[in-house]
N, C-alpha and C positions, 0 to 999 in steps of 0.2 A: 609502703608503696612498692609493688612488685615492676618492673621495666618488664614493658613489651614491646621489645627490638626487633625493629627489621630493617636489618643494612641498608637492604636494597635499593630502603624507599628514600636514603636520606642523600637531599643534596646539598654537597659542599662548597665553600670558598675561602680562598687563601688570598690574601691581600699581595700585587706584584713588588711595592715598592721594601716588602717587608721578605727576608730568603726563606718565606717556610714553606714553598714548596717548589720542586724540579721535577724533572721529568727523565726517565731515564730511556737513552736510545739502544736499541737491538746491537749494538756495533759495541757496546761501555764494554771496558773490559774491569774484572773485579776490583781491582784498584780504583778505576774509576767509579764506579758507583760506593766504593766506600769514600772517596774524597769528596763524592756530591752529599751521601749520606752525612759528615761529620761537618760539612759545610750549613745546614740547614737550622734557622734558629728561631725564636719565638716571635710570632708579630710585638707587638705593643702592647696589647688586650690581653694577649695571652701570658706574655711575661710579669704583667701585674697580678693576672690571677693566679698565676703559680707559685709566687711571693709568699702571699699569704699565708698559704701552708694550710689554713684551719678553717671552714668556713661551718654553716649552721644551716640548717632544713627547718623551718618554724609548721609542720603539719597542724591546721588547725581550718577548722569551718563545720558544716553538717555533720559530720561524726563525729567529733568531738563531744555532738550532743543527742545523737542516737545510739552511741559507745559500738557504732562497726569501723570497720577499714576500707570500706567501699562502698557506699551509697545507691541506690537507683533512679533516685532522680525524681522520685515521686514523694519528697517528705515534703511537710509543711515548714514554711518560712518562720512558722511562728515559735517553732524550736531552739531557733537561735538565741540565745538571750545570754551571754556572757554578766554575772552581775559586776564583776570588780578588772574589767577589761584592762590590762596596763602594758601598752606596746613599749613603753619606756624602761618598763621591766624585763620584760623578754630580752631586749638588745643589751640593758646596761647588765645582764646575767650573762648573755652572751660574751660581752665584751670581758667583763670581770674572769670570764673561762680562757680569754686568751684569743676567742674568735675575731675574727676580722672582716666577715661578710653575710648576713644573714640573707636567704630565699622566705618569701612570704608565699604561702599555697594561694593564687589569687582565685583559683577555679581549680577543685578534682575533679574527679570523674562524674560526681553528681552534676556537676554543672551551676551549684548553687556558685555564684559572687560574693565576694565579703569587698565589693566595691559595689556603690549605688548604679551599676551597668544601664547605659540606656536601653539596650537592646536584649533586654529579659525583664521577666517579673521574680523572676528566682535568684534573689539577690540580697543582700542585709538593705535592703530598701524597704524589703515588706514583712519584716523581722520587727520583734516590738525592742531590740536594743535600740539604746536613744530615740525610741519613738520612729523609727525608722528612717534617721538621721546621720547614722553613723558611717564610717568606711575606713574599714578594718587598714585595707593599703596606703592610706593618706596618715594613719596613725605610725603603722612602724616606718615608712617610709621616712619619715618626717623625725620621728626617735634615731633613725639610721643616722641622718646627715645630722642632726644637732649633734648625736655623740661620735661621729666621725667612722661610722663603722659600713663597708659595702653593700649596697643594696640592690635584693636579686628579685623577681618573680617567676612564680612555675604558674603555668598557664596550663589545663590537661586539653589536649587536644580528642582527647573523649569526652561527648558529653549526652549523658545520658537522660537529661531533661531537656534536650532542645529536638522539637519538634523535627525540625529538619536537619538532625545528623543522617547520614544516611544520603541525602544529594549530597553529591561534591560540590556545586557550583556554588549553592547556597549557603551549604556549611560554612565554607572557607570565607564565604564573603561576610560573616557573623561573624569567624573565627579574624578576620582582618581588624575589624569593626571594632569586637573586646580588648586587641593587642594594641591595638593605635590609642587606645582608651590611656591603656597602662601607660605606655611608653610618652604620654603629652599628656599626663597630668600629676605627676609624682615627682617631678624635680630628676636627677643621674638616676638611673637606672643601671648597677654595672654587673648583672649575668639572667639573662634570661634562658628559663631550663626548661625542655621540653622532652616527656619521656614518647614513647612508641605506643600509648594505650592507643585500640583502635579497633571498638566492637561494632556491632552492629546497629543501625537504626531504626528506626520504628517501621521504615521500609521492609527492612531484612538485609540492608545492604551495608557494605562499609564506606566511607567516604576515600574519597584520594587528597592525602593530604598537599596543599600545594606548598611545601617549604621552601622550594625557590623564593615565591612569593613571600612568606614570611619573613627570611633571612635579609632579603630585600628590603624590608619593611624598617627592620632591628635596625640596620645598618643606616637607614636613613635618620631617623628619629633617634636611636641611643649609640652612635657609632662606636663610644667606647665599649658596648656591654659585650660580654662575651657569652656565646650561644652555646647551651650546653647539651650533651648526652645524645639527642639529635638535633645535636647542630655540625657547625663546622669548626670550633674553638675547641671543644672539649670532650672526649668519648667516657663513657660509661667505661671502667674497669675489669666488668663484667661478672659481680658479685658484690650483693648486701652484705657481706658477715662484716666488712670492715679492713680485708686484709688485702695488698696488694701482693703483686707479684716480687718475687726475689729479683728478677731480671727485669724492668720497665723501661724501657726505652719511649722517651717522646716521638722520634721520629719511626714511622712506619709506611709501609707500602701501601699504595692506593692505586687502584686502578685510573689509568689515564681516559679522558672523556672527551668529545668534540664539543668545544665550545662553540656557542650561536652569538657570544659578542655579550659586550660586559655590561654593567645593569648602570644609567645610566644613577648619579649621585651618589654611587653605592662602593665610591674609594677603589672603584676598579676591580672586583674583583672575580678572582676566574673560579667557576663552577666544575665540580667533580664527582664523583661518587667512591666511594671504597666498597669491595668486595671480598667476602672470605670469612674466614675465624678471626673474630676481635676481641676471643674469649680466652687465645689459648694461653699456654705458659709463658712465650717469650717472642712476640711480636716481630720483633725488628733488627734480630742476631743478622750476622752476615747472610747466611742462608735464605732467609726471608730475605733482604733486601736486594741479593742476587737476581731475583726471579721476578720482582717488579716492575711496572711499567711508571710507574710515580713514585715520589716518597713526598711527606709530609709532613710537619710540626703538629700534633695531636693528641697532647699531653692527658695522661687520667686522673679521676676525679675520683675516689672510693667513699661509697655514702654507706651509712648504716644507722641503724635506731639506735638512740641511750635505751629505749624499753623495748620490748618482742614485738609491736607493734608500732603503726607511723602516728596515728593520733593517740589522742590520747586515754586511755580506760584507766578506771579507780583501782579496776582487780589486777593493773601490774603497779600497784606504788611498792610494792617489793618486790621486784624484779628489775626496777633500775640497776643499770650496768656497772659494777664496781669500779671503784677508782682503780684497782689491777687491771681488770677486764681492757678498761678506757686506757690503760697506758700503755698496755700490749698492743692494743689498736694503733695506737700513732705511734708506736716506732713499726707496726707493718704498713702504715698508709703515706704521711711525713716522710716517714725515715723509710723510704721505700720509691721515691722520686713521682709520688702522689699527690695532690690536692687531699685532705679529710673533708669531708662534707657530713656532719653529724646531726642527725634529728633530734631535736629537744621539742617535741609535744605542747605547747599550755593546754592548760586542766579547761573545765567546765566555767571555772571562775572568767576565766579568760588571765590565767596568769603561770607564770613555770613553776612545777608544781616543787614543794622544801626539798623533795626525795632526790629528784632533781639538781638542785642547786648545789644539797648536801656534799653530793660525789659529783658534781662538777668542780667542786671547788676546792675539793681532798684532789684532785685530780692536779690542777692546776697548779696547785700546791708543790707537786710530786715534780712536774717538769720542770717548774721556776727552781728548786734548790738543786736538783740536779744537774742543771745546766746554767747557774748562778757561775762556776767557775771554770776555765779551759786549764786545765792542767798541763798543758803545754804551754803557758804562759812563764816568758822570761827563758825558754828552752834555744840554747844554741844551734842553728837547722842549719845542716849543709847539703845541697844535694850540686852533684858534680855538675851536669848536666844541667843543673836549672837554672830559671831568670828567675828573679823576682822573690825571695824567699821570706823577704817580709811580710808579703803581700798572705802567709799563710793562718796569720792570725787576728786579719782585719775584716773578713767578711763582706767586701766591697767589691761589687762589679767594674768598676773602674781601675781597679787595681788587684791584678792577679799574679800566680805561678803558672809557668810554662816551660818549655823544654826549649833548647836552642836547637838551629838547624832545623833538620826534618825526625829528630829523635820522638819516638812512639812510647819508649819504655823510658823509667824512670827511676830512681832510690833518693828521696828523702829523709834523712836521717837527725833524731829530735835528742841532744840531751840535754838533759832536765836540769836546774840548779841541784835538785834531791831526788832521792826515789819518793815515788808518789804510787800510791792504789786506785785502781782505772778499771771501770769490765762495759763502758761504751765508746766507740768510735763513729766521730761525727766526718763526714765529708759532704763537700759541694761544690762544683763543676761551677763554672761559667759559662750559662748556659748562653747568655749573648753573643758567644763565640760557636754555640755549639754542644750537644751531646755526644762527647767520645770516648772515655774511657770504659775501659769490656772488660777488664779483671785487675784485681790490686786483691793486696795482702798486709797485713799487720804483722810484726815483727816486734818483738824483744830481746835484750840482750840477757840472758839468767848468770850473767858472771863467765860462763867457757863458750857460752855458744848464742846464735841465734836460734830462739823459736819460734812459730808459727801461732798467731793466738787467735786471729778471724780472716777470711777472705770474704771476697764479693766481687761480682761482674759489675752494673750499674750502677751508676752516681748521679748524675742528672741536679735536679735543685738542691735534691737532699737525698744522703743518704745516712742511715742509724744502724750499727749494728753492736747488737751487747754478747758477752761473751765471761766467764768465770773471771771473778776478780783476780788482775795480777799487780806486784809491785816492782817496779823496774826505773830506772835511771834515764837508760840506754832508750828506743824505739826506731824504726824505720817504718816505712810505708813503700813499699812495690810498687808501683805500676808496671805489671807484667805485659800487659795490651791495651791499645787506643785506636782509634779510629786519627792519625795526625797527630801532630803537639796535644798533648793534654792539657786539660786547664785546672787549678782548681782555687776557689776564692778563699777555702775555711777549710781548715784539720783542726777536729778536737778531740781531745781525750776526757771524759768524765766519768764522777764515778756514782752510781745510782742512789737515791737518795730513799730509803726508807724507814724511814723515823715519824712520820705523821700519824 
């Protein structure tokens, strides 16, 4: 599924009672917009979704079974026909990988429904699956909540079999129609994802998408789901391949907007826009956020195919993504202060296909024994400067490391019952306080001296970084720059597991 982004069009909202966003005045001086910056932190919705860490893209409907990636709107219904449909497969595959939320395509671009829609004919209504009884969404929806796993829908706001794409007025009022559908008849609904597709219609015209109106919509009916890529919870990354940036900062600049007054039952909240590059290397460094008239909590999501393709085709069953491939991915997506968001395909069967499972679950395998143990566990930690230094091995937002006073920098220092072999570094920030720290370093002691063995700028939920395996006793951790006290809830040391 390629994103067709246009900033321009998208309007936002940040909840008042929650700090994730401020405003910055002409008069701030740097100081002060980096204390408003490291002041700023996840609503509610956001900081659940960011937890997670892993979530799943389920790409399936009409081309699944015409084997393209993009539809025109004009197949027949009666291509549909999954024989061995099993939505309780897909999620409990999901689950078993370690994910924690899966998106159902509810509508691509063709505009076919895998919900009985009242407001089409182009829908598994008129599909001979179950006699055209079925509804693909009520299935895994329904597999989500028994097995306790998040449940998302992606709605394409293109839609290339509805007669009236093309009027705005009417589109949107179709495009309300289908979302109110999803969001009042499928039990929690918790991320609804919407990309930028937005061609023409039979008119020759483009519609104007009314997202006020939708986000409005969301917020009333699923208040906890979080609205994603264009929405106002969660931004696009700004690349499929799978890999975040080195530097990610949640919080970034947005341009400031006059509000006309706040929507009513919709938790208050105030409308915005961002404007600019959402693609480049580093968002939200001091420089960026000097120059701002707003900043905000708008944490990224990085999505990518398990196969070259979003649905599913028989001719990539060997080109599924190796369990390398897939592990390199989430220490640059995870361990890079990202959401993963991973497409797993089902087949024609209507099921995930073995190639599939095979190296999901090689995969799976790989993180669980590698991060089965903190090798920092039982390590004696002093840091001069710091509160709290137990708080370094628990992983618990309630209970963290900080600095006293108004100290920015910091040394941590770990030694171990024994020397131990390590070539990854795990860190995470609390971020309920905050995204602050901007550069740290990893330290050993080799017997005469301290050496240098990994750095990094950003930390945020999670950070992963691997490096040539070394054995040392001794360790410290830097924190050379922060935005205020630093925080961080988990430091680990592991050592990569490859034996499967």
């Amino acid at each position: 599924m390629k994103h067709i982004l246009s900033i321009m069009a998208i309007g936002f909202c940040s909840t008042v009672y929650a700090q994730n966003y401020t405003t910055i005045s002409p008069t701030d001086s740097q100081q002060e917009i980096v204390n408003k910056a490291a002041h700023i932190t996840p609503s509610p919705r956001q900081l659940r979704w960011q937890q997670l860490e892993f979530t799943a893209f389920l790409h399936f409907g009409m081309n699944t079974f015409t084997n393209r990636e993009w539809g025109d709107g004009k197949e027949d219904t009666k291509l549909f026909n999954p024989t061995q449909l099993d939505a309780a497969q897909w999620v409990r595959t999901c689950k078993q990988a370690g994910i924690k939320q899966v998106i159902i395509t509810a509508k691509h671009h063709d505009g076919f429904c895998l919900w009985p829609s009242k407001y089409t004919e182009h829908s598994v209504k008129n599909s001979p699956w179950k006699n055209g009884q079925g509804d693909v969404v009520k299935e895994v929806a329904d597999a989500c909540h028994q097995q306790g796993v998040g449940f998302g829908i992606y709605l394409s706001p293109w839609d290339r079999n509805n007669p009236d794409y093309g009027d705005t007025e009417k589109y949107n009022a179709y495009f309300m129609n289908q979302l109110t559908e999803l969001l009042s008849n499928y039990g929690r609904v918790d991320e609804v994802w919407f990309d930028g597709a937005n061609g023409e219609g039979p008119n020759g015209k483009k519609p104007v998408y009314h997202f006020d109106a939708w986000y409005s919509l969301i917020r009333k009916l699923q208040p906890n789901a979080v609205i994603a890529i264009m929405g106002p919870d969660v931004r696009w990354v700004g690349t499929e391949s799978g890999y975040g940036r080195l530097s990610e900062w949640s919080v970034i600049p947005v341009d400031q907007q006059n509000n006309t007054g706040t929507e009513k039952d919709s938790q208050k909240d105030i409308a915005f826009k961002p404007k600019g590059d959402m693609t480049g290397s580093d968002l939200g460094n001091r420089e960026k956020i000097s120059k701002a008239k707003a900043l905000v909590w708008y944490p990224a999501e990085t999505d990518v195919s398990i196969r070259p393709g979003w649905f599913y085709h028989e001719a990539e069953d060997n080109q599924v993504k190796s369990p390398e491939k897939l592990l390199d991915i989430y220490y640059s997506s995870v361990g890079r202060n990202s959401v993963l968001l991973l497409n797993i395909p089902p087949d024609t069967k209507g099921l995930i296909n073995e190639h599939d499972q095979k190296n999901l679950m090689a995969w799976k395998n790989i993180i669980d024994q590698t991060f089965k143990t903190n090798l920092l566990k039982g390590a004696k930690i002093s840091s001069v400067n710091g509160i709290n230094t137990k708080a370094l091995l628990n992983s618990n937002l309630q209970n963290y490391w900080t600095t006293k006073s108004k100290d920015s920098t910091a040394v941590i220092e770990f030694n171990l019952p024994k020397p131990q072999t390590f070539d990854v570094l795990s860190l995470q920030e609390n971020i309920t306080i905050g995204q602050r720290i901007e550069k740290f370093n990893l330290e050993y002691f080799n017997g005469t001296n301290w050496e240098q063995i990994a750095e990094g700028t950003t930390v945020g939920a999670k950070r992963l970084i691997r490096f040539k395996p070394v054995t040392a006793q001794k360790v410290r951790l830097n924190i050379t720059s922060s935005r205020l006290n630093p925080t961080l809830t988990a430091v680990g040391l592991y050592k990569q597991f490859t034996g499967y």
